[in-house]
TORDRENMAR-818901 format. One record per atom (N, C-alpha, C): residue number from 1; chain; atom name; z, y, x. Coordinates in steps of 0.02 Angstrom, whole numbers. Layout:
BEGIN
(NUM; A; CA; (Z; Y; X)),
...
This chain:
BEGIN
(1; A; N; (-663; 3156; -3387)),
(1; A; CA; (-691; 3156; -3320)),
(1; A; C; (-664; 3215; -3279)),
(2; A; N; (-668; 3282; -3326)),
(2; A; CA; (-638; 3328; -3262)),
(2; A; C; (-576; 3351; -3255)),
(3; A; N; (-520; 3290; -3294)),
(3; A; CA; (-458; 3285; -3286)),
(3; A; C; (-462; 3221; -3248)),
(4; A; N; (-479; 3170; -3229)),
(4; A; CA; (-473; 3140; -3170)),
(4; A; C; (-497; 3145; -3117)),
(5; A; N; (-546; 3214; -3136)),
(5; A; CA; (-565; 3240; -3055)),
(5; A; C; (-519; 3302; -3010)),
(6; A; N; (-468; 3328; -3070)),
(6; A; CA; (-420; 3347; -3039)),
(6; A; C; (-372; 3330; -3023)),
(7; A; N; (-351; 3279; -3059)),
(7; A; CA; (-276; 3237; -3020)),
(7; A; C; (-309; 3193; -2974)),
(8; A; N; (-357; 3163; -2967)),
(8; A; CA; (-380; 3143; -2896)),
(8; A; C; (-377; 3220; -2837)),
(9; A; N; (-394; 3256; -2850)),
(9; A; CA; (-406; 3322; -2801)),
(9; A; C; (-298; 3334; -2804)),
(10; A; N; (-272; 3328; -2843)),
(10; A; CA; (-205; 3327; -2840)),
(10; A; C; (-179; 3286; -2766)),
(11; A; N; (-184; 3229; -2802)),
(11; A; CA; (-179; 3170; -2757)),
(11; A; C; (-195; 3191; -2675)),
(12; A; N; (-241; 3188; -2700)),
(12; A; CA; (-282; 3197; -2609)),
(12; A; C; (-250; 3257; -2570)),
(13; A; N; (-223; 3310; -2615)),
(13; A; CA; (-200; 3367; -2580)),
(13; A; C; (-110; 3353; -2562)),
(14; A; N; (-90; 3298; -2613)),
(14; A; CA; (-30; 3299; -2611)),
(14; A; C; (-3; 3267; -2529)),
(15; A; N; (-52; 3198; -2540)),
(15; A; CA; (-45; 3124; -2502)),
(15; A; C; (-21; 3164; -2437)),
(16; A; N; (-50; 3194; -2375)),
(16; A; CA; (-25; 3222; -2318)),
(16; A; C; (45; 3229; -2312)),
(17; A; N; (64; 3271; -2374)),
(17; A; CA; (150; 3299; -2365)),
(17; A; C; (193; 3253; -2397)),
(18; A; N; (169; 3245; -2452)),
(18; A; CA; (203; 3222; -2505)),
(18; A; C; (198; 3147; -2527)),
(19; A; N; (159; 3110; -2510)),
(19; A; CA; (132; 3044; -2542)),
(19; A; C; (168; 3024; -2595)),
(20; A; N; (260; 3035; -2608)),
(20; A; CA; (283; 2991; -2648)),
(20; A; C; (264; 3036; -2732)),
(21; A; N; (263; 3107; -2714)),
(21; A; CA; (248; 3149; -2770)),
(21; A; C; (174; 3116; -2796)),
(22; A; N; (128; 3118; -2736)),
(22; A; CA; (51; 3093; -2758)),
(22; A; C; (42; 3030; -2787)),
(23; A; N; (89; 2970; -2769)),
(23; A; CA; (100; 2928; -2812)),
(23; A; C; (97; 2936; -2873)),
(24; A; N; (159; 2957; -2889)),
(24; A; CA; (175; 3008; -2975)),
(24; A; C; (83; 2997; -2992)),
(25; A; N; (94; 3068; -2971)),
(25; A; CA; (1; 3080; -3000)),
(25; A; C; (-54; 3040; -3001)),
(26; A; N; (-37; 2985; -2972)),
(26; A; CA; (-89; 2957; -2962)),
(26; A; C; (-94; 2896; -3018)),
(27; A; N; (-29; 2887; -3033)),
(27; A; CA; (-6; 2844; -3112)),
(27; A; C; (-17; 2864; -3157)),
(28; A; N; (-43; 2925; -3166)),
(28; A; CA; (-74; 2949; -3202)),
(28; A; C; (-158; 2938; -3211)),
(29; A; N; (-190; 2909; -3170)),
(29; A; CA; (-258; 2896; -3165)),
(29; A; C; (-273; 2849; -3198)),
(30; A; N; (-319; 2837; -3235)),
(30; A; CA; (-346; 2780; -3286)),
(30; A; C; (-343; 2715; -3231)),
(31; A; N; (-334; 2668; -3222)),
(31; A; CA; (-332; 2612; -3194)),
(31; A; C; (-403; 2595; -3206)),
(32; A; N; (-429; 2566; -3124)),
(32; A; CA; (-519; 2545; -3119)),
(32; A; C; (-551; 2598; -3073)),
(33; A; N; (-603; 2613; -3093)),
(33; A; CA; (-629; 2660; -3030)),
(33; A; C; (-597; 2715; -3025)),
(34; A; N; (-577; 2776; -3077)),
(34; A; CA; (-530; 2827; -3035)),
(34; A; C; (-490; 2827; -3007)),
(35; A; N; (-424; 2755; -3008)),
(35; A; CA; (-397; 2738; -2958)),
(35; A; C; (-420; 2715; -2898)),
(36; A; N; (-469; 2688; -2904)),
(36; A; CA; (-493; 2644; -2833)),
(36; A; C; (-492; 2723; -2808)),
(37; A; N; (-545; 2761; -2827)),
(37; A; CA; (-584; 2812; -2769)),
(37; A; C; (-520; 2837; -2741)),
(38; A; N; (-458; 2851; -2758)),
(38; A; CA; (-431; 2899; -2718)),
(38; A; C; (-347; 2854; -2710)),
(39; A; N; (-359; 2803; -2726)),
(39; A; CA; (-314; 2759; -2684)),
(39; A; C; (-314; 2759; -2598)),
(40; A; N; (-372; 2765; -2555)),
(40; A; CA; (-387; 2758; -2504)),
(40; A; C; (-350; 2819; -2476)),
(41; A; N; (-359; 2868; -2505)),
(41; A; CA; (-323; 2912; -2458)),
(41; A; C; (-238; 2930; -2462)),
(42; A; N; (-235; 2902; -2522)),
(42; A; CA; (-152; 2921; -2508)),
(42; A; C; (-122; 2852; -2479)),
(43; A; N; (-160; 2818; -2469)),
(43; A; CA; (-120; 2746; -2453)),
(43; A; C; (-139; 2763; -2366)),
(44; A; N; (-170; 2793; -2333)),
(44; A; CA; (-181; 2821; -2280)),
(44; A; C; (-149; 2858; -2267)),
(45; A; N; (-119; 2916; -2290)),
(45; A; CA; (-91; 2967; -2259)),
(45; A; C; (-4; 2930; -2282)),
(46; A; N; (1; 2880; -2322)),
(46; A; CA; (57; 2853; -2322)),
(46; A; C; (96; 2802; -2277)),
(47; A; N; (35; 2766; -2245)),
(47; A; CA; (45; 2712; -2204)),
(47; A; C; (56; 2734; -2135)),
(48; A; N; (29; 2788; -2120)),
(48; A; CA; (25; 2825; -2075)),
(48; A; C; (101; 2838; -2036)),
(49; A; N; (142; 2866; -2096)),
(49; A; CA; (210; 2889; -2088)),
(49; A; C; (270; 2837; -2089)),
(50; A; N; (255; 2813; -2151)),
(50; A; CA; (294; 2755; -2170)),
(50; A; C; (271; 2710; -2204)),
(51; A; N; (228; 2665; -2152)),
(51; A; CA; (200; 2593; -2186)),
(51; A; C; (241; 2550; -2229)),
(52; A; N; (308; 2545; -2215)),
(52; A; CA; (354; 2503; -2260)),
(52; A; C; (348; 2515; -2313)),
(53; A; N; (357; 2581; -2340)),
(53; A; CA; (363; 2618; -2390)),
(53; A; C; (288; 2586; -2437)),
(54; A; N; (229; 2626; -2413)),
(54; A; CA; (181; 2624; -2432)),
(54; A; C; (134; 2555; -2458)),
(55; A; N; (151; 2500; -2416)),
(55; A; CA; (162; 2431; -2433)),
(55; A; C; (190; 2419; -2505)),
(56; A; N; (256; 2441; -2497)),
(56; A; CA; (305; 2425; -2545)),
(56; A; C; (278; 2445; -2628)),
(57; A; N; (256; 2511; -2605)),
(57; A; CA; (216; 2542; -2696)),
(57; A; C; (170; 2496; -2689)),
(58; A; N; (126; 2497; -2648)),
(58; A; CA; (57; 2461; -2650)),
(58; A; C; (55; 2395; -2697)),
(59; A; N; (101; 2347; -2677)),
(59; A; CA; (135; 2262; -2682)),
(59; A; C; (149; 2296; -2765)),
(60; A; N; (162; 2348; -2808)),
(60; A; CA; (188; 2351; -2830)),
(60; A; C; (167; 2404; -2906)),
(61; A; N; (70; 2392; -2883)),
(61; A; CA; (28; 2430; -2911)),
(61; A; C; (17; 2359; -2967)),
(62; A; N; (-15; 2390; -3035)),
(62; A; CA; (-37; 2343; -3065)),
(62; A; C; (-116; 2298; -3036)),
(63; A; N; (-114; 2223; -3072)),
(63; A; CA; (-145; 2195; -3041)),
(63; A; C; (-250; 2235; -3041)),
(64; A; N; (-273; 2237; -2982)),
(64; A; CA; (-340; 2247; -2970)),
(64; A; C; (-360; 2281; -2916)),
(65; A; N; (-429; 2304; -2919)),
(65; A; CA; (-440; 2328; -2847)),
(65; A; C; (-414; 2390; -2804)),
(66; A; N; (-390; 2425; -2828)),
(66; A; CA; (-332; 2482; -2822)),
(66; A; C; (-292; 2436; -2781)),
(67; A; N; (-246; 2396; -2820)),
(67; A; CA; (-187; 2365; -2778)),
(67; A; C; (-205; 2334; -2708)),
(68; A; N; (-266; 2284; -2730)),
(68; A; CA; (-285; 2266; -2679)),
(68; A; C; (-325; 2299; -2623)),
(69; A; N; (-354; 2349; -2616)),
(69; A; CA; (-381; 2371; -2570)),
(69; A; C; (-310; 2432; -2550)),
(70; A; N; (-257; 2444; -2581)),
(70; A; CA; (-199; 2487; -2559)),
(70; A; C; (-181; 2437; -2519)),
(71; A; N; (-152; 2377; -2539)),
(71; A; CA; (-115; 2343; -2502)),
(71; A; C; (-146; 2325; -2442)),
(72; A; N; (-198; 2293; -2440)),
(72; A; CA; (-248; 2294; -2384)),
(72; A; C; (-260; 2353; -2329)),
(73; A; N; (-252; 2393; -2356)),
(73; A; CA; (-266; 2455; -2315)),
(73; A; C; (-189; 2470; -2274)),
(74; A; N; (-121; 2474; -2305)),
(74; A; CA; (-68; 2458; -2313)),
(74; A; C; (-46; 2427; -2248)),
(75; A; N; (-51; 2372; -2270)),
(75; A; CA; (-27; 2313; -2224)),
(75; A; C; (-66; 2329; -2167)),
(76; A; N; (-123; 2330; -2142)),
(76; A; CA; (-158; 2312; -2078)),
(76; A; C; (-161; 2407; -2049)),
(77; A; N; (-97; 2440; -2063)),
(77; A; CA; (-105; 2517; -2039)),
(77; A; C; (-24; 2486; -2016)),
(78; A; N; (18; 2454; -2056)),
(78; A; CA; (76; 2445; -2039)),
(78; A; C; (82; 2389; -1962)),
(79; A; N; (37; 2335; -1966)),
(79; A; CA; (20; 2315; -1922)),
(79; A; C; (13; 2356; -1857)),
(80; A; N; (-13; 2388; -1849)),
(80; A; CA; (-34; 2436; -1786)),
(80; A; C; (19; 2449; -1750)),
(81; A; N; (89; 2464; -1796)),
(81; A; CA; (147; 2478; -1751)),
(81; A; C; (168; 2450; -1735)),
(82; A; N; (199; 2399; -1788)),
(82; A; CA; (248; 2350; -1799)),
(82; A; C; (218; 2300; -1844)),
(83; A; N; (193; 2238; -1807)),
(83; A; CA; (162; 2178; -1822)),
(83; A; C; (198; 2139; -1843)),
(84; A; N; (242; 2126; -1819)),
(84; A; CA; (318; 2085; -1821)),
(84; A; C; (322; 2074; -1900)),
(85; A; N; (351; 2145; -1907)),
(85; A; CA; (376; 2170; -1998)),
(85; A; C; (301; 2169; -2031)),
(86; A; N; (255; 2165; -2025)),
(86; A; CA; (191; 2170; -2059)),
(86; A; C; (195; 2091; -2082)),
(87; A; N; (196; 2052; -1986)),
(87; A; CA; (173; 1995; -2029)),
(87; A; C; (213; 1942; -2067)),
(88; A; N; (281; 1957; -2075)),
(88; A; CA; (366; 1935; -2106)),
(88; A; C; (350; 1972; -2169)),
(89; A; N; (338; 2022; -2192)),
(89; A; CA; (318; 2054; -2254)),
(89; A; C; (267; 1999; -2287)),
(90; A; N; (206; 1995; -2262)),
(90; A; CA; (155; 1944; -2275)),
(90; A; C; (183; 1877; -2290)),
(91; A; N; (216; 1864; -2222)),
(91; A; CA; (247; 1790; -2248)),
(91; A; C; (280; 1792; -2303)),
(92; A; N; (298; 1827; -2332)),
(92; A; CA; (349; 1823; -2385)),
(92; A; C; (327; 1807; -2453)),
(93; A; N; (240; 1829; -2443)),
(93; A; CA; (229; 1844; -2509)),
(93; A; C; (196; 1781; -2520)),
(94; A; N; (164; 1768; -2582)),
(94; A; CA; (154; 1691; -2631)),
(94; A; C; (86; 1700; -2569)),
(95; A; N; (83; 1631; -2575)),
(95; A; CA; (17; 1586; -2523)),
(95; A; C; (-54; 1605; -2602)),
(96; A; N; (-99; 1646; -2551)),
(96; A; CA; (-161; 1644; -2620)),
(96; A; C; (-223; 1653; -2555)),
(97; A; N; (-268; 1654; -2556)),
(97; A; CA; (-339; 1648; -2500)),
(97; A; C; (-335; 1729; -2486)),
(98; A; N; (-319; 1797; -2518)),
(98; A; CA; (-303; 1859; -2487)),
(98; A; C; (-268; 1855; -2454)),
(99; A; N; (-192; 1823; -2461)),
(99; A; CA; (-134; 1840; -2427)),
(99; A; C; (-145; 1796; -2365)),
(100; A; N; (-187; 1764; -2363)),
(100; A; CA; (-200; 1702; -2303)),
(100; A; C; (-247; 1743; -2244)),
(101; A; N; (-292; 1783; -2304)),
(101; A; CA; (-349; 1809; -2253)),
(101; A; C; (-325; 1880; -2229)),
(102; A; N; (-278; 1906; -2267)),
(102; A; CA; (-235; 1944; -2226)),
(102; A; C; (-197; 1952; -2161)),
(103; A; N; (-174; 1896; -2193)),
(103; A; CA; (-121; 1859; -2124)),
(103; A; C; (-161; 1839; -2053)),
(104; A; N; (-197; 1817; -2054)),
(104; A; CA; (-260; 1794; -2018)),
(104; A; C; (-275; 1847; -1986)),
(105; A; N; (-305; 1916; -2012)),
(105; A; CA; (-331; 1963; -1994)),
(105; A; C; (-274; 2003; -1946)),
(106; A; N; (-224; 2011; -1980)),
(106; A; CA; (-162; 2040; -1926)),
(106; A; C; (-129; 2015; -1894)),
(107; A; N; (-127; 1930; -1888)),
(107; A; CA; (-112; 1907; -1822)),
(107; A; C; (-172; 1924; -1775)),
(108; A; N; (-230; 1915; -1787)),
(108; A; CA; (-290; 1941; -1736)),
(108; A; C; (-274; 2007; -1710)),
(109; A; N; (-264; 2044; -1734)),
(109; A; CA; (-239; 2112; -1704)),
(109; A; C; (-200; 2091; -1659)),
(110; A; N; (-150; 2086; -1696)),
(110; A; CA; (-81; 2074; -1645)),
(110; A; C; (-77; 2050; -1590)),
(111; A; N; (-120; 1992; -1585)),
(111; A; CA; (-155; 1942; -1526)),
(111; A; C; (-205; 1988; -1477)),
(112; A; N; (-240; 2025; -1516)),
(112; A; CA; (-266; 2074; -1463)),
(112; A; C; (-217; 2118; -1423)),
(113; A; N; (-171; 2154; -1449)),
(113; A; CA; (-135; 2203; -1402)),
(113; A; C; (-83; 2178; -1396)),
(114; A; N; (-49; 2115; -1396)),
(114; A; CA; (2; 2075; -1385)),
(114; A; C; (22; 1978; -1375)),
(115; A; N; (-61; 1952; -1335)),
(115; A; CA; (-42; 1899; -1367)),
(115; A; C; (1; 1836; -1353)),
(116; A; N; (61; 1858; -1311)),
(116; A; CA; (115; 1818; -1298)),
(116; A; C; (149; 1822; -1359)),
(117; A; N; (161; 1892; -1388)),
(117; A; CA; (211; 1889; -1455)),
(117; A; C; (184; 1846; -1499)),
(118; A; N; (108; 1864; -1501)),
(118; A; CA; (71; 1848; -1578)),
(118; A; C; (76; 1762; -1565)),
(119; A; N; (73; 1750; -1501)),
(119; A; CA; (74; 1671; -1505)),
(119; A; C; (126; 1646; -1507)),
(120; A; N; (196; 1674; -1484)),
(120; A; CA; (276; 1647; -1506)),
(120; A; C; (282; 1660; -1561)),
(121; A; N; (263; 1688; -1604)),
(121; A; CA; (280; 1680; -1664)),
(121; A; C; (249; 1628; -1708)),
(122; A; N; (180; 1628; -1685)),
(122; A; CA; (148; 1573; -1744)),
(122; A; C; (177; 1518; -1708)),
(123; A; N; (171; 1500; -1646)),
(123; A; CA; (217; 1424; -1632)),
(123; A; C; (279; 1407; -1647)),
(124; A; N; (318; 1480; -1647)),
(124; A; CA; (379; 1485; -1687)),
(124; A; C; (380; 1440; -1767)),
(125; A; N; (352; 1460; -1792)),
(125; A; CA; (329; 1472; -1870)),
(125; A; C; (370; 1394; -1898)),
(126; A; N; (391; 1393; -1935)),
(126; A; CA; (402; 1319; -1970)),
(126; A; C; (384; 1314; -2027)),
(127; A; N; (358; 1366; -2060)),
(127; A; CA; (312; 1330; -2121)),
(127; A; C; (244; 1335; -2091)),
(128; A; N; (239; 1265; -2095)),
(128; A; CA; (154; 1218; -2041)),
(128; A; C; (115; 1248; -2084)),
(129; A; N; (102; 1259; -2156)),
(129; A; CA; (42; 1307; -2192)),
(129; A; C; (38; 1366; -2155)),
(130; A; N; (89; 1408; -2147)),
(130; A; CA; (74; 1475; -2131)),
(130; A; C; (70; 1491; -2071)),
(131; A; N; (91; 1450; -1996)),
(131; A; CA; (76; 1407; -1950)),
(131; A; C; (-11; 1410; -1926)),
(132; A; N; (-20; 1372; -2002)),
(132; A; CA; (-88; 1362; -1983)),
(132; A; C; (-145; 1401; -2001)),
(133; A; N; (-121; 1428; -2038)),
(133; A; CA; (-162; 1496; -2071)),
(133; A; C; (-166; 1566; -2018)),
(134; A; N; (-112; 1549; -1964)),
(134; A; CA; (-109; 1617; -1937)),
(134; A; C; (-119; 1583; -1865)),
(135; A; N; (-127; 1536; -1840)),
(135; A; CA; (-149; 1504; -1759)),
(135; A; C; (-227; 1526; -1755)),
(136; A; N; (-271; 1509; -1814)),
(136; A; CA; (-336; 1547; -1785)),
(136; A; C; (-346; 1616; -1786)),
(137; A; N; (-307; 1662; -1833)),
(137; A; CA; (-314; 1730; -1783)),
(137; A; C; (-282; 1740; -1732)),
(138; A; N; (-233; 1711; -1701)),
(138; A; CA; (-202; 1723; -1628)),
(138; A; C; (-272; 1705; -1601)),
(139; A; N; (-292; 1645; -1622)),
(139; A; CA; (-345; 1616; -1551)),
(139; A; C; (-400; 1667; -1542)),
(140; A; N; (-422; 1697; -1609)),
(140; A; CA; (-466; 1731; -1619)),
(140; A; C; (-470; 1819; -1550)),
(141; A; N; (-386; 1825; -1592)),
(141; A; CA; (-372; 1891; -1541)),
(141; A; C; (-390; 1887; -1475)),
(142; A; N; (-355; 1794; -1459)),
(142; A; CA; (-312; 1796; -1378)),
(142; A; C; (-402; 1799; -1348)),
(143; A; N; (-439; 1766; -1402)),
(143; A; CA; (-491; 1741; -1355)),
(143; A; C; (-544; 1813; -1318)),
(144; A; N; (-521; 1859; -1351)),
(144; A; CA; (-545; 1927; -1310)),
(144; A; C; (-529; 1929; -1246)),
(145; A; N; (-467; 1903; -1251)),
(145; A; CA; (-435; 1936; -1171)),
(145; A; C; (-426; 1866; -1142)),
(146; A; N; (-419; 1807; -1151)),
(146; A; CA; (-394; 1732; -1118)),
(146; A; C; (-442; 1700; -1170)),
(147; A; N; (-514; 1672; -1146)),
(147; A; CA; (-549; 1640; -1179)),
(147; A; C; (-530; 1550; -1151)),
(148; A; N; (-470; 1543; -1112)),
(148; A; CA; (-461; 1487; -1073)),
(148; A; C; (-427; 1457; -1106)),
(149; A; N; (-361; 1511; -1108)),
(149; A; CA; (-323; 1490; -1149)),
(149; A; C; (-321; 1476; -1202)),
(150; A; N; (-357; 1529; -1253)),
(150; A; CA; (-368; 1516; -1318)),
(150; A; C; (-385; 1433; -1324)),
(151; A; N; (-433; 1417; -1285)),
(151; A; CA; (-437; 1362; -1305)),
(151; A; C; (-413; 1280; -1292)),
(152; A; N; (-381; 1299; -1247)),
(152; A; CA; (-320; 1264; -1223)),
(152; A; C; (-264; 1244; -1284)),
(153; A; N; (-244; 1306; -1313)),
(153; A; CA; (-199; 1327; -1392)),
(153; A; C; (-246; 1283; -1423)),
(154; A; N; (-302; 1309; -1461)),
(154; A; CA; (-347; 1267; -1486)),
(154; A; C; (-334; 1196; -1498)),
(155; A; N; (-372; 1145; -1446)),
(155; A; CA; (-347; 1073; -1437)),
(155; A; C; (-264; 1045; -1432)),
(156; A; N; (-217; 1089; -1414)),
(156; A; CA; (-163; 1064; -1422)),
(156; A; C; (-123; 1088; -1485)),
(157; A; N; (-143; 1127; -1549)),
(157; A; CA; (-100; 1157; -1566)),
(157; A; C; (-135; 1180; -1633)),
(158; A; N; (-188; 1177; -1652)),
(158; A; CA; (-236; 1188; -1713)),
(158; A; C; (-256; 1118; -1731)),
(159; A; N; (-242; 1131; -1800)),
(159; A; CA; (-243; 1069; -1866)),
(159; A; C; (-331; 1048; -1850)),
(160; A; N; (-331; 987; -1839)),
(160; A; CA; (-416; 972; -1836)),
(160; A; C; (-454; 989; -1910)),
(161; A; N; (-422; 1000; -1952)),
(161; A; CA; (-455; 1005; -2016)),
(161; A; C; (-482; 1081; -1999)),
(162; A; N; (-446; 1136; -1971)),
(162; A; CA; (-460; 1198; -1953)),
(162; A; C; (-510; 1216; -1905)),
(163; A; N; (-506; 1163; -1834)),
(163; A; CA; (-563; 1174; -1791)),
(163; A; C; (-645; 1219; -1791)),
(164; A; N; (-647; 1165; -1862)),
(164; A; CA; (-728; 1168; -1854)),
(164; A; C; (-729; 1246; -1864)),
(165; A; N; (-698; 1289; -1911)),
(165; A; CA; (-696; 1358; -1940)),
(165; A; C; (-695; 1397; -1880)),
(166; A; N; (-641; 1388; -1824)),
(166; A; CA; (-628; 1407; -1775)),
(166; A; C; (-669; 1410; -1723)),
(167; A; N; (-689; 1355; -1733)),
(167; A; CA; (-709; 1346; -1634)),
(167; A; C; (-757; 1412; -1640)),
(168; A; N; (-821; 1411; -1707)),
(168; A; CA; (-891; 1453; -1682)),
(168; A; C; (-850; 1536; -1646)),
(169; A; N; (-798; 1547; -1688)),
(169; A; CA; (-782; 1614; -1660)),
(169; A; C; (-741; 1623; -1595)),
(170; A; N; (-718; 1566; -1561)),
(170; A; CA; (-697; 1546; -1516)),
(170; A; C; (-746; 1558; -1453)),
(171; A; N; (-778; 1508; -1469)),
(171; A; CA; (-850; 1508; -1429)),
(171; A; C; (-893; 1583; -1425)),
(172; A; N; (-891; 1620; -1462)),
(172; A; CA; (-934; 1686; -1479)),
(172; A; C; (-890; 1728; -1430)),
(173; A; N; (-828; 1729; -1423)),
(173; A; CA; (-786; 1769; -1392)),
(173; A; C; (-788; 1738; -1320)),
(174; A; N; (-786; 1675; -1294)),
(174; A; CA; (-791; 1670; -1227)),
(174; A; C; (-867; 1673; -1217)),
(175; A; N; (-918; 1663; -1242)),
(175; A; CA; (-967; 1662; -1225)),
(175; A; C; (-997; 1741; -1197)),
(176; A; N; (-974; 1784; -1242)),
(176; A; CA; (-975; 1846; -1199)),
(176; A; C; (-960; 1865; -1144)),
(177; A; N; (-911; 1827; -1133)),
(177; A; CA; (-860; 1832; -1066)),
(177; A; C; (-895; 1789; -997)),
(178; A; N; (-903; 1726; -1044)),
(178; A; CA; (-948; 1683; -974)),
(178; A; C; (-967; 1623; -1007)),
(179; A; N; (-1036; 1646; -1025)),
(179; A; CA; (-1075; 1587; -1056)),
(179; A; C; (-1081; 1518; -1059)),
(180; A; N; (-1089; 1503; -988)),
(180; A; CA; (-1083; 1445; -968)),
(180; A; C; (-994; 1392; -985)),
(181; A; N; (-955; 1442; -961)),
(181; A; CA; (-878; 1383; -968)),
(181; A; C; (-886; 1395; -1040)),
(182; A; N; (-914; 1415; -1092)),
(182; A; CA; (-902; 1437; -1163)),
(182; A; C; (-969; 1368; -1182)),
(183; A; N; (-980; 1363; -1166)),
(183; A; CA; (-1045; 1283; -1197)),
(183; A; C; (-998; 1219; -1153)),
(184; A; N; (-992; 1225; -1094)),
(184; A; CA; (-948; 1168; -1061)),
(184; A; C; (-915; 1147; -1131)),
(185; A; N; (-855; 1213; -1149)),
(185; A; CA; (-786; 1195; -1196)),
(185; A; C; (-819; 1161; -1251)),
(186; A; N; (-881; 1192; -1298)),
(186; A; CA; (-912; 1182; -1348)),
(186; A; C; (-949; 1113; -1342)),
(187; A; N; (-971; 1081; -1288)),
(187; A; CA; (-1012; 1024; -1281)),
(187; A; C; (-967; 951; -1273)),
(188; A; N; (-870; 974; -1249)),
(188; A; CA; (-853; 935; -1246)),
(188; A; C; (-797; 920; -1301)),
(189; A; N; (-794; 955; -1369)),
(189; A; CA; (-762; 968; -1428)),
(189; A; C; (-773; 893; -1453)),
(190; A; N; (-727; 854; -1469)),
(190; A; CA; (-747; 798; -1495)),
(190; A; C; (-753; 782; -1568)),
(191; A; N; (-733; 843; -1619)),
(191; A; CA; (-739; 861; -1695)),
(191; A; C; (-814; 858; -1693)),
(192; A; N; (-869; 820; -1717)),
(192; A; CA; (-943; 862; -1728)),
(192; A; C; (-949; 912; -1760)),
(193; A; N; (-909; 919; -1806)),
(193; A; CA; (-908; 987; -1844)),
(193; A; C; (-922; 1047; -1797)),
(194; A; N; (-857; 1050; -1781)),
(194; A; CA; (-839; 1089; -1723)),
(194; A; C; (-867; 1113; -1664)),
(195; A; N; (-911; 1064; -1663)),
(195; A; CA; (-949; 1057; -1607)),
(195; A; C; (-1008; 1093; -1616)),
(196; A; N; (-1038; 1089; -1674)),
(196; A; CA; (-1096; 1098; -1723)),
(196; A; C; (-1079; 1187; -1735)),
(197; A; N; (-1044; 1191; -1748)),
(197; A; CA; (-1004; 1271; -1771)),
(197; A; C; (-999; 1320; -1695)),
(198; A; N; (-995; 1278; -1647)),
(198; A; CA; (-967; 1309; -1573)),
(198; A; C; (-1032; 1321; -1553)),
């Protein structure tokens, strides 16, 4: 215990300057909770500088919650700059319900502080799975700032099997905005699901 409370205190002191050294040290941590606890911060002060990088170890940790909450943390810090390469990194990797709900989550970003890009790209997209996995966080984002549009995208351009998931957060986001055109959209949804969810 109070040799993994010092290479965690290693770690943590390294991560700022050094991250790739704190790495090192940090492979040294029993895999499970002493990794988890101080995964968070060097994958922070790593992503910070060079998200590529920090991704890259992360993708590259053995399998568990360490990896996954690095990579997670990882990816959606790399996002912030450069969405583009965040979400082409993502695409790349095997289709599993994380890498989906990932993807999801950082097109929503992206769609918030960009959502002409975030939406040329997913219409771009030619694999229709990943297409479709990443059109409801655009809608999600856009619908902060274009609750019109979003749903415009919506009906012309989202898989009806997806709708129903969609619309309620659709609706939650224009409804803030203006209640009324946000029940109009929701009352005239012709999915009941969807409708039911909105």
């Amino acid at each position: 215990a109070a040799r993994n409370r010092a290479l965690s205190e290693i770690v943590s002191t390294l991560a700022p300057a050094n991250p790739e050294v704190a790495s090192e040290v940090f492979a040294l941590l029993p895999p499970g909770e002493a990794q988890s606890e101080v995964v968070s911060s060097l994958i922070n002060e790593w992503a910070r500088n060079n998200p590529a990088a920090a991704v890259t170890w992360a993708a590259n940790l053995p399998a568990g919650s360490a990896r996954q909450d690095a990579l997670t943390r990882a990816v959606e810090m790399w996002a912030q700059h450069e969405p583009q390469k965040a979400v082409d990194w993502l695409r790349s990797e095997p289709a599993s319900a994380r890498r989906d709900s990932l993807l999801r989550d950082v097109v929503s970003q992206w769609a918030e502080r960009s959502p002409d890009d975030a939406l040329s790209w997913a219409l771009a997209e030619k694999d229709s799975k990943v297409q479709q996995t990443a059109l409801p966080g655009v809608l999600t984002g856009l619908a902060e700032r274009e609750p019109e549009r979003a749903a415009q995208i919506f009906n012309k351009h989202l898989n009806p099997d997806l709708q129903s998931d969609t619309a309620g957060e659709l609706a939650a986001a224009w409804a803030s905005k203006d209640p009324a055109a946000a029940s109009r959209w929701a009352l005239n949804l012709t999915d009941a699901d969807a409708r039911q969810n909105a």
